[in-house]
HTML snippet that shows the backbone in 3Dmol.js (N, CA, C, O; Angstrom):
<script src="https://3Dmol.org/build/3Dmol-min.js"></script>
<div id="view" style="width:600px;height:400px;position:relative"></div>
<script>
const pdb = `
ATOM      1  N   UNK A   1       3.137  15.509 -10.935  1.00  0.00           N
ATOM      2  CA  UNK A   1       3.058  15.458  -9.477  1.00  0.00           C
ATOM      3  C   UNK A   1       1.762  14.774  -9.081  1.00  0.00           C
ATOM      4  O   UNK A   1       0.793  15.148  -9.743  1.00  0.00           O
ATOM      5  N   UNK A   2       1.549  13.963  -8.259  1.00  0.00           N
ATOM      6  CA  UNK A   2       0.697  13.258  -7.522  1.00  0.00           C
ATOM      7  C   UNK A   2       0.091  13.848  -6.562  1.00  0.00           C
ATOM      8  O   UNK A   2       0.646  14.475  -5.660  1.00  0.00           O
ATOM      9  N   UNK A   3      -1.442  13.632  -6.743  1.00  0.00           N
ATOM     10  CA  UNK A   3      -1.759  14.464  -5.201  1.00  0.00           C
ATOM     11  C   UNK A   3      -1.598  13.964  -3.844  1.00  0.00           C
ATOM     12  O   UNK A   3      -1.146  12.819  -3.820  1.00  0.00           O
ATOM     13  N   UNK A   4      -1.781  14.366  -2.968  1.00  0.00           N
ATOM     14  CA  UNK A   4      -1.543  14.160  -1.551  1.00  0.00           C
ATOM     15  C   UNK A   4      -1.964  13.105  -0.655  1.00  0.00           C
ATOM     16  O   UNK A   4      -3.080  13.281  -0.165  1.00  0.00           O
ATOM     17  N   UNK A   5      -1.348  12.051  -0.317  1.00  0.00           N
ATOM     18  CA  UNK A   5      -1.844  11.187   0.107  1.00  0.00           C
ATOM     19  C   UNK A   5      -3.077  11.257   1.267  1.00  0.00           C
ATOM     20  O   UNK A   5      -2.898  11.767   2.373  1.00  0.00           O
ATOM     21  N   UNK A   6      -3.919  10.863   0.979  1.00  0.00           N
ATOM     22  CA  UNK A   6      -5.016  10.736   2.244  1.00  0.00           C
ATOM     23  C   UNK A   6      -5.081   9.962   3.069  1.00  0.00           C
ATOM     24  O   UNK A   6      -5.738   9.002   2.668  1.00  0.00           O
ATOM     25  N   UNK A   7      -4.651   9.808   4.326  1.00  0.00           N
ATOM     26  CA  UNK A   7      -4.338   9.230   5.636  1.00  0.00           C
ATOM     27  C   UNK A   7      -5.648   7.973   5.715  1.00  0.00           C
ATOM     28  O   UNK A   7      -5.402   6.800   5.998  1.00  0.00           O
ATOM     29  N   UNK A   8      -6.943   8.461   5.428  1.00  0.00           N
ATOM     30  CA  UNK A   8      -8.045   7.831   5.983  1.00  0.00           C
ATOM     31  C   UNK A   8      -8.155   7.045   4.655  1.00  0.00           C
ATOM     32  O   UNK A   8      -8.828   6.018   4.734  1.00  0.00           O
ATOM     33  N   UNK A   9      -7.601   7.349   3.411  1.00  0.00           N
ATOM     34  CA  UNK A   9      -8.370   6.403   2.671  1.00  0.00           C
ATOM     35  C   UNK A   9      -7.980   4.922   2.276  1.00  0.00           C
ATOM     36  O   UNK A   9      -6.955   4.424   2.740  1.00  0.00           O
ATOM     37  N   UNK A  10      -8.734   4.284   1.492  1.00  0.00           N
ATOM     38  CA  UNK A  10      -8.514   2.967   1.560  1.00  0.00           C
ATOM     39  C   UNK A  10      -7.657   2.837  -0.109  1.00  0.00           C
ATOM     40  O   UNK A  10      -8.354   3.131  -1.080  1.00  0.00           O
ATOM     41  N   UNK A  11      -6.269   2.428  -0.356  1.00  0.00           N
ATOM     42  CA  UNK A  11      -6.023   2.682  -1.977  1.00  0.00           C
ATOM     43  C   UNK A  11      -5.669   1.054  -2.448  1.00  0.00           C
ATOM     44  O   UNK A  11      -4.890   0.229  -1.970  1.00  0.00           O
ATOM     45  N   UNK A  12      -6.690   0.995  -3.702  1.00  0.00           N
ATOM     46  CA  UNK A  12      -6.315  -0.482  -3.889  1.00  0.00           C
ATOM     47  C   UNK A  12      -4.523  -1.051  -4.410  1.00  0.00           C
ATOM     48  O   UNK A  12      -3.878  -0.136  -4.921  1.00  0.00           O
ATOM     49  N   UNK A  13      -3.998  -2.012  -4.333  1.00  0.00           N
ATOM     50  CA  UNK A  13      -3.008  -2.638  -4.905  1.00  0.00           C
ATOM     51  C   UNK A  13      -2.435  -1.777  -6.148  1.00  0.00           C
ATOM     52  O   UNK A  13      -1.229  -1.610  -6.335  1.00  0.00           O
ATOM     53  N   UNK A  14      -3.107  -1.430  -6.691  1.00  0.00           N
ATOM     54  CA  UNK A  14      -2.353  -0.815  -7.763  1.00  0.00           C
ATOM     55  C   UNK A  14      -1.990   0.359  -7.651  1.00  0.00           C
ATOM     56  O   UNK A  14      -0.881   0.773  -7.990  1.00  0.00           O
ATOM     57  N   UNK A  15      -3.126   1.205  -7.032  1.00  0.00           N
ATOM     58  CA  UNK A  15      -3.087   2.746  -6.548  1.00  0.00           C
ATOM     59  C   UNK A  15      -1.786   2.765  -5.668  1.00  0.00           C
ATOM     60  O   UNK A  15      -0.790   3.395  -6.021  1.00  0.00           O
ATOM     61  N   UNK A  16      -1.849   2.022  -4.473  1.00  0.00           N
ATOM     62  CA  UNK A  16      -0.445   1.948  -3.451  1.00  0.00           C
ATOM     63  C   UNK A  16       0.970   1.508  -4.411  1.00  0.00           C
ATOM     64  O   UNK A  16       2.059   2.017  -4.144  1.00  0.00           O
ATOM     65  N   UNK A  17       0.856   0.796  -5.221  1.00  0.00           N
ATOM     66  CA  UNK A  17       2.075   0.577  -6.239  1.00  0.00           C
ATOM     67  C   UNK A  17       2.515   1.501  -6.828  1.00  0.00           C
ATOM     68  O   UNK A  17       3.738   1.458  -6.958  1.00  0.00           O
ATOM     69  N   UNK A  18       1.631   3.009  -7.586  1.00  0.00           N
ATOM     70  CA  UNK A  18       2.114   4.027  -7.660  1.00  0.00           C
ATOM     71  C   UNK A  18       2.269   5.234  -6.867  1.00  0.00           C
ATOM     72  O   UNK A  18       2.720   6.322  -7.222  1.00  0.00           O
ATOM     73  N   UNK A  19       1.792   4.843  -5.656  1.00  0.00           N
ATOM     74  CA  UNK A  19       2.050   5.852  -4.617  1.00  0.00           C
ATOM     75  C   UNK A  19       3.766   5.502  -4.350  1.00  0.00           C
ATOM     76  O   UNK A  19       4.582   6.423  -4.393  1.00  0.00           O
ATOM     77  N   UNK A  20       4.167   4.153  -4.090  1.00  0.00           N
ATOM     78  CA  UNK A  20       5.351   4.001  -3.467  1.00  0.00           C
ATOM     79  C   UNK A  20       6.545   3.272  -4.891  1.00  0.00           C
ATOM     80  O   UNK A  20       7.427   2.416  -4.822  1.00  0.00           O
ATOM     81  N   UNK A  21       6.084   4.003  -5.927  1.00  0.00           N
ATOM     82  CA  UNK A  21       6.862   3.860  -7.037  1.00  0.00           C
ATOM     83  C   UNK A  21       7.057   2.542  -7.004  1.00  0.00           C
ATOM     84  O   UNK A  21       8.230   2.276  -6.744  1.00  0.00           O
ATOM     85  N   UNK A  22       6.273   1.475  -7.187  1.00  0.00           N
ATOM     86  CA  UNK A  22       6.972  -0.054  -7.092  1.00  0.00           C
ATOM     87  C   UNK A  22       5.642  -0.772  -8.158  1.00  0.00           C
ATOM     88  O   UNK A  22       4.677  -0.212  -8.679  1.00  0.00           O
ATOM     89  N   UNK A  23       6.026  -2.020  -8.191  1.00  0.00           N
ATOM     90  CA  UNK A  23       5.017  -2.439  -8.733  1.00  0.00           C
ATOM     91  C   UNK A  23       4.140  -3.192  -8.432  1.00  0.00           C
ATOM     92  O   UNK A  23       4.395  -3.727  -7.354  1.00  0.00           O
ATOM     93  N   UNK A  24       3.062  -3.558  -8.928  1.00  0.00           N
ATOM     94  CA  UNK A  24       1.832  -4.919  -7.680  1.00  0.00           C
ATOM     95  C   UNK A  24       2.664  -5.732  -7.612  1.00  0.00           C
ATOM     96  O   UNK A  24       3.234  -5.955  -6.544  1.00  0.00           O
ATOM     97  N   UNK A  25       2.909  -6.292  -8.570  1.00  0.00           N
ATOM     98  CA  UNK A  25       3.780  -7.614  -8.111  1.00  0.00           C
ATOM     99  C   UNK A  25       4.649  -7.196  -6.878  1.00  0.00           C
ATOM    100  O   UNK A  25       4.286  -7.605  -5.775  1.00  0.00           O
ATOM    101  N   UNK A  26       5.382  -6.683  -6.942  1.00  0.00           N
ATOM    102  CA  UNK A  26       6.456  -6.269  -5.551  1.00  0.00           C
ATOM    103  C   UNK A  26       5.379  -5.817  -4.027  1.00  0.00           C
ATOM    104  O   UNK A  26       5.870  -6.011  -2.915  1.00  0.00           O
ATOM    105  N   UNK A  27       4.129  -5.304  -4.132  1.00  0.00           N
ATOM    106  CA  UNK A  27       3.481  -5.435  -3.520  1.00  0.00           C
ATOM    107  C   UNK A  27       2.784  -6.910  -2.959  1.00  0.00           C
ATOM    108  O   UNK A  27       2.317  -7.118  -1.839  1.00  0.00           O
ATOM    109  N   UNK A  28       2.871  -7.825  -4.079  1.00  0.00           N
ATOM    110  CA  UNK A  28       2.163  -8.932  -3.824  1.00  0.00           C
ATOM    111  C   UNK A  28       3.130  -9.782  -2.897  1.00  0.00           C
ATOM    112  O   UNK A  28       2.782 -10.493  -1.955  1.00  0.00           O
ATOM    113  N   UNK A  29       4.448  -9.553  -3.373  1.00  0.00           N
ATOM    114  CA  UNK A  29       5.436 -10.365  -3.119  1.00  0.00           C
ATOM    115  C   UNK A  29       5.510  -9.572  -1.172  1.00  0.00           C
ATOM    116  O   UNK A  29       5.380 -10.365  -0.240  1.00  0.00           O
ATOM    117  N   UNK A  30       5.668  -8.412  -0.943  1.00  0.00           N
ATOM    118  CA  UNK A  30       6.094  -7.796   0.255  1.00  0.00           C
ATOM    119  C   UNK A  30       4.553  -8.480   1.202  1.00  0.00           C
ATOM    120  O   UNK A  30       4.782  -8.582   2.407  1.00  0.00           O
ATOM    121  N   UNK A  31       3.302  -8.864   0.830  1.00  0.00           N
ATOM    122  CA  UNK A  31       2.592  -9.213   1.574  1.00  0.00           C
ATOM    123  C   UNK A  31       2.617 -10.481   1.881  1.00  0.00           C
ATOM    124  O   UNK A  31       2.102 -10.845   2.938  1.00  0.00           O
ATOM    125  N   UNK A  32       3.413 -11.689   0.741  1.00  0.00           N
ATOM    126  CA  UNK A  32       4.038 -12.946   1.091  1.00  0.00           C
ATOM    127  C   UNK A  32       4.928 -12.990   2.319  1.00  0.00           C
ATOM    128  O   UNK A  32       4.983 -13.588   3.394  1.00  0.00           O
ATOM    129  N   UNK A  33       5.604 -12.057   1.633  1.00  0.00           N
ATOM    130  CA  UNK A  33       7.208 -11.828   3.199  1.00  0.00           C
ATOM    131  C   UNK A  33       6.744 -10.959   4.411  1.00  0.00           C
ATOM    132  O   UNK A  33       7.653 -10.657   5.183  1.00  0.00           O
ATOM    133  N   UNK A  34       5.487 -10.498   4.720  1.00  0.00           N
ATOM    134  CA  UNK A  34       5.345  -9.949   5.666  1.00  0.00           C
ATOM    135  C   UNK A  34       5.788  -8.390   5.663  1.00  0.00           C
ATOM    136  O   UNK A  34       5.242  -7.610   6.444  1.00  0.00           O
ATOM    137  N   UNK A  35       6.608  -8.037   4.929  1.00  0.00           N
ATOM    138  CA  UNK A  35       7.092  -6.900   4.916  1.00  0.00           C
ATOM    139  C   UNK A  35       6.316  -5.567   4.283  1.00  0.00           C
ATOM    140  O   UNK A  35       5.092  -5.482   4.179  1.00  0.00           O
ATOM    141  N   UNK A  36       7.105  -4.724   3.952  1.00  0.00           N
ATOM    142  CA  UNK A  36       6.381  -3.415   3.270  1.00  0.00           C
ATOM    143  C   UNK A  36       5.401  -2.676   3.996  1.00  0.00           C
ATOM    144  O   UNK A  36       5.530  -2.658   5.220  1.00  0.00           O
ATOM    145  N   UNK A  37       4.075  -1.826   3.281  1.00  0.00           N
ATOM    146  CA  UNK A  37       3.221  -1.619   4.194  1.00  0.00           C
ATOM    147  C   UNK A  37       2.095  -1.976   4.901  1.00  0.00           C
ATOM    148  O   UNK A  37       1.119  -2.268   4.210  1.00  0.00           O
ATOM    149  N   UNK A  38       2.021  -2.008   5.635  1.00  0.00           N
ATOM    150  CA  UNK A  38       0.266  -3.014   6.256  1.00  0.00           C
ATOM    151  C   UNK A  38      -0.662  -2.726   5.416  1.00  0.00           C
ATOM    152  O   UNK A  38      -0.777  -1.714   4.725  1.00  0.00           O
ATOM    153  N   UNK A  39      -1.559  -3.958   5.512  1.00  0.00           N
ATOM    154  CA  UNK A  39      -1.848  -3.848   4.120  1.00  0.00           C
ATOM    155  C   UNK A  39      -3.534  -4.970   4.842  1.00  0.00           C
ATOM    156  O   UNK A  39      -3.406  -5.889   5.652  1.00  0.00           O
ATOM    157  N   UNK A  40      -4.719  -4.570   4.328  1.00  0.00           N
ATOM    158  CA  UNK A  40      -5.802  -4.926   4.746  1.00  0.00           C
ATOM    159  C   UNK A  40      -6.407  -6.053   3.371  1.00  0.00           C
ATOM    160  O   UNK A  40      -6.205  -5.976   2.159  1.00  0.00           O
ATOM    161  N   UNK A  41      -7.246  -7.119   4.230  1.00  0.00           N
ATOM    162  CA  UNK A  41      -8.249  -7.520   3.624  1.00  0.00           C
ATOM    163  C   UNK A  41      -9.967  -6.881   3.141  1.00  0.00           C
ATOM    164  O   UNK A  41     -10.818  -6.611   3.989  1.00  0.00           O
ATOM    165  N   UNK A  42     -10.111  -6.786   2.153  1.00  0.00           N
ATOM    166  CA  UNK A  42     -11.823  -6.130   2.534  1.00  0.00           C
ATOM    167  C   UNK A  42     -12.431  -7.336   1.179  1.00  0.00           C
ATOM    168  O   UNK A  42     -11.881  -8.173   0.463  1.00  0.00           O
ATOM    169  N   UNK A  43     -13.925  -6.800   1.375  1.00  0.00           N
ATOM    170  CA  UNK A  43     -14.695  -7.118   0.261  1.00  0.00           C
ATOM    171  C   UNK A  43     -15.273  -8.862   0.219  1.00  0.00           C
ATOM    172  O   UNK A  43     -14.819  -9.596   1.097  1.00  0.00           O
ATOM    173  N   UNK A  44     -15.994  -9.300  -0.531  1.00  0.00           N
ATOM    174  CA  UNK A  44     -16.011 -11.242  -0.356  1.00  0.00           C
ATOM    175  C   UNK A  44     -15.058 -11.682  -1.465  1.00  0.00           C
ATOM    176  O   UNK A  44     -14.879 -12.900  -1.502  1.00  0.00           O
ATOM    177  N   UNK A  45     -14.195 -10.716  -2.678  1.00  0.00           N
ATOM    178  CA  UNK A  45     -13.724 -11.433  -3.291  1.00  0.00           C
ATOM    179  C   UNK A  45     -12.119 -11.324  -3.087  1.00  0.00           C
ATOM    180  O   UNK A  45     -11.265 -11.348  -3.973  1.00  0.00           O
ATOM    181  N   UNK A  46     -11.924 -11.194  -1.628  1.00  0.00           N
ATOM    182  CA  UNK A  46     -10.450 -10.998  -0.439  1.00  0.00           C
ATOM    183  C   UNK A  46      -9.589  -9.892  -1.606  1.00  0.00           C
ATOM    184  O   UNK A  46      -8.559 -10.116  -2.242  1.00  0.00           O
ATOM    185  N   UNK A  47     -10.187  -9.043  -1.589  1.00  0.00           N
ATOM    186  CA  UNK A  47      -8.932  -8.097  -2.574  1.00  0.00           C
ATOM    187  C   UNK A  47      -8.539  -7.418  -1.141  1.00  0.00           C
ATOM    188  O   UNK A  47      -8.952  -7.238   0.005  1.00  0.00           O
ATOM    189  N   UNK A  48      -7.525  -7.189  -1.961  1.00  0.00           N
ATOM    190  CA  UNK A  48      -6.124  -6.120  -0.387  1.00  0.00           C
ATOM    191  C   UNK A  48      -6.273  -4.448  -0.970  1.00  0.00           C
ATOM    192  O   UNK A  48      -6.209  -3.809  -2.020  1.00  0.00           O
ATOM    193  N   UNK A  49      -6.479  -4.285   0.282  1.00  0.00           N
ATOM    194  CA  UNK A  49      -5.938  -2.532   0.004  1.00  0.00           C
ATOM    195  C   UNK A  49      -4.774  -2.076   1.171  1.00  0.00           C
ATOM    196  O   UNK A  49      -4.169  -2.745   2.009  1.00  0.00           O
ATOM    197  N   UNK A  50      -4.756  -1.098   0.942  1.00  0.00           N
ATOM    198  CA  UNK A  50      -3.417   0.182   1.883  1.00  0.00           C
ATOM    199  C   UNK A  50      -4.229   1.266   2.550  1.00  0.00           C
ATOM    200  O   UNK A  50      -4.690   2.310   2.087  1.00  0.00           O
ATOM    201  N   UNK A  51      -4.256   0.997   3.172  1.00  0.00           N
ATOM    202  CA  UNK A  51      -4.744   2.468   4.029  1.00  0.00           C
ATOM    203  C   UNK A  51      -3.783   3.713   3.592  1.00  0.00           C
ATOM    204  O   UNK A  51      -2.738   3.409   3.019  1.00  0.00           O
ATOM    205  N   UNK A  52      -4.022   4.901   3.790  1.00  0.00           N
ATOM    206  CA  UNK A  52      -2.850   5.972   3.039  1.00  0.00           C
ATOM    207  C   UNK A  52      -2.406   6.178   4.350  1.00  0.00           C
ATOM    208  O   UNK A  52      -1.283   6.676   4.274  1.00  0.00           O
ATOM    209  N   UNK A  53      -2.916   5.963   6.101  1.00  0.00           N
ATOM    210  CA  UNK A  53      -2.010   6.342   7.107  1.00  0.00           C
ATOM    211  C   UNK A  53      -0.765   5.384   6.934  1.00  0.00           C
ATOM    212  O   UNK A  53       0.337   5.919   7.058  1.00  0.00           O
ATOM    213  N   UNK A  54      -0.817   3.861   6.628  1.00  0.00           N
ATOM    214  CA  UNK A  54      -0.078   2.894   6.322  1.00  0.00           C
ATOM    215  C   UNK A  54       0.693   3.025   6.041  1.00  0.00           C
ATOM    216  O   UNK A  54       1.689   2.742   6.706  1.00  0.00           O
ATOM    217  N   UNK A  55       0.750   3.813   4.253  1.00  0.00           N
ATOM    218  CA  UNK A  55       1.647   4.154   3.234  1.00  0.00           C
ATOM    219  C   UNK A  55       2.604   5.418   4.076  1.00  0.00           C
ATOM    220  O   UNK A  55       3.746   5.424   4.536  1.00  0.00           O
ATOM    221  N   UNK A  56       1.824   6.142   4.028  1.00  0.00           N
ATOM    222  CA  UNK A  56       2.731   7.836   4.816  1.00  0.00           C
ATOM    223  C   UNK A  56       3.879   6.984   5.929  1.00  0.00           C
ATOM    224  O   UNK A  56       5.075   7.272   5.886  1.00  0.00           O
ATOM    225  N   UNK A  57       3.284   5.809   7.007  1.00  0.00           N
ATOM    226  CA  UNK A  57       4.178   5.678   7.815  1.00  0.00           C
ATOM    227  C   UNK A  57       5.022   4.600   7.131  1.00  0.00           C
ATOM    228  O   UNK A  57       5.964   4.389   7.895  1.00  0.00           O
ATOM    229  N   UNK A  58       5.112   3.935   6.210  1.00  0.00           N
ATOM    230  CA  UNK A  58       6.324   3.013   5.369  1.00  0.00           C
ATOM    231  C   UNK A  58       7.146   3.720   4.986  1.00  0.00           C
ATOM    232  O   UNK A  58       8.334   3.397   4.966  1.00  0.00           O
ATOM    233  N   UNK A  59       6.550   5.218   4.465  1.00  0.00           N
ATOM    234  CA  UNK A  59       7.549   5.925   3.776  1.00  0.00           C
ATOM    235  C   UNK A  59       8.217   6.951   4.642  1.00  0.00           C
ATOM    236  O   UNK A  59       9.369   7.333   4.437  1.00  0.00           O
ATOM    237  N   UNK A  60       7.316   7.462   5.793  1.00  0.00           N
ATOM    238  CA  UNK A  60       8.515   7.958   6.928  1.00  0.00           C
ATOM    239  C   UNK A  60       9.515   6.844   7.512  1.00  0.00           C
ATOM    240  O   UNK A  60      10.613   7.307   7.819  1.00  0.00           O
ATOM    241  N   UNK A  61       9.361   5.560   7.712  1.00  0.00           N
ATOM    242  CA  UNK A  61      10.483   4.608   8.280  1.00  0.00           C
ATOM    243  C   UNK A  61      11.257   4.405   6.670  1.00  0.00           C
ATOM    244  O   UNK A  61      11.909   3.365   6.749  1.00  0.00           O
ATOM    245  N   UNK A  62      11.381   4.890   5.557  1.00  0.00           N
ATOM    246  CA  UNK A  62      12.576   5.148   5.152  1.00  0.00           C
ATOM    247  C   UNK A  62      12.755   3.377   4.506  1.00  0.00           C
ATOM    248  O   UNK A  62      13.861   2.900   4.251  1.00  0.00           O
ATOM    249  N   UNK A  63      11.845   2.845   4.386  1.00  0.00           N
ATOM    250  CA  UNK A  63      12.396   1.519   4.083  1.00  0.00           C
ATOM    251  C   UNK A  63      11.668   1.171   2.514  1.00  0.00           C
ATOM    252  O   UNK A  63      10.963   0.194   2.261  1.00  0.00           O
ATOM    253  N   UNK A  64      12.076   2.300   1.548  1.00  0.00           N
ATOM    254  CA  UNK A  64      11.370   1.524   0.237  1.00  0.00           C
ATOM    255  C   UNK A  64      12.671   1.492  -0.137  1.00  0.00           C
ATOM    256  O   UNK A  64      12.993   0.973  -1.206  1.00  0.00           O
TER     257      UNK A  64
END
`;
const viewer = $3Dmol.createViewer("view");
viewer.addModel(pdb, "pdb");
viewer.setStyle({}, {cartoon: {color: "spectrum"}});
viewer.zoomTo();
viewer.render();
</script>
């Protein structure tokens, strides 16, 4: 079991890939198509993260 998602935190690409059972790549690909969950720029070397409010609301709209 996984612990509890945290609304405020920031989870990198890979962390959000096992939160929403999928893989980076399918993450990489859903930020090409616009789709999946919102999904942020940070840092100078442009890595993406997920906010966990993000994730919680992808997975209440039911669309993985």
């Amino acid at each position: 079991m996984t612990a509890p998602i945290d609304p405020r935190r920031l989870y990198t690409t890979s962390e959000a890939a096992e939160l929403l059972n999928s893989s980076e790549r399918t993450l990489r690909r859903w930020r090409k198509q616009n789709t999946g969950p919102r999904w942020t720029r940070y840092g100078t070397a442009l890595r993406y993260g997920y906010f966990g409010i993000d994730i919680l609301a992808y997975l209440k709209e039911g669309r993985q």
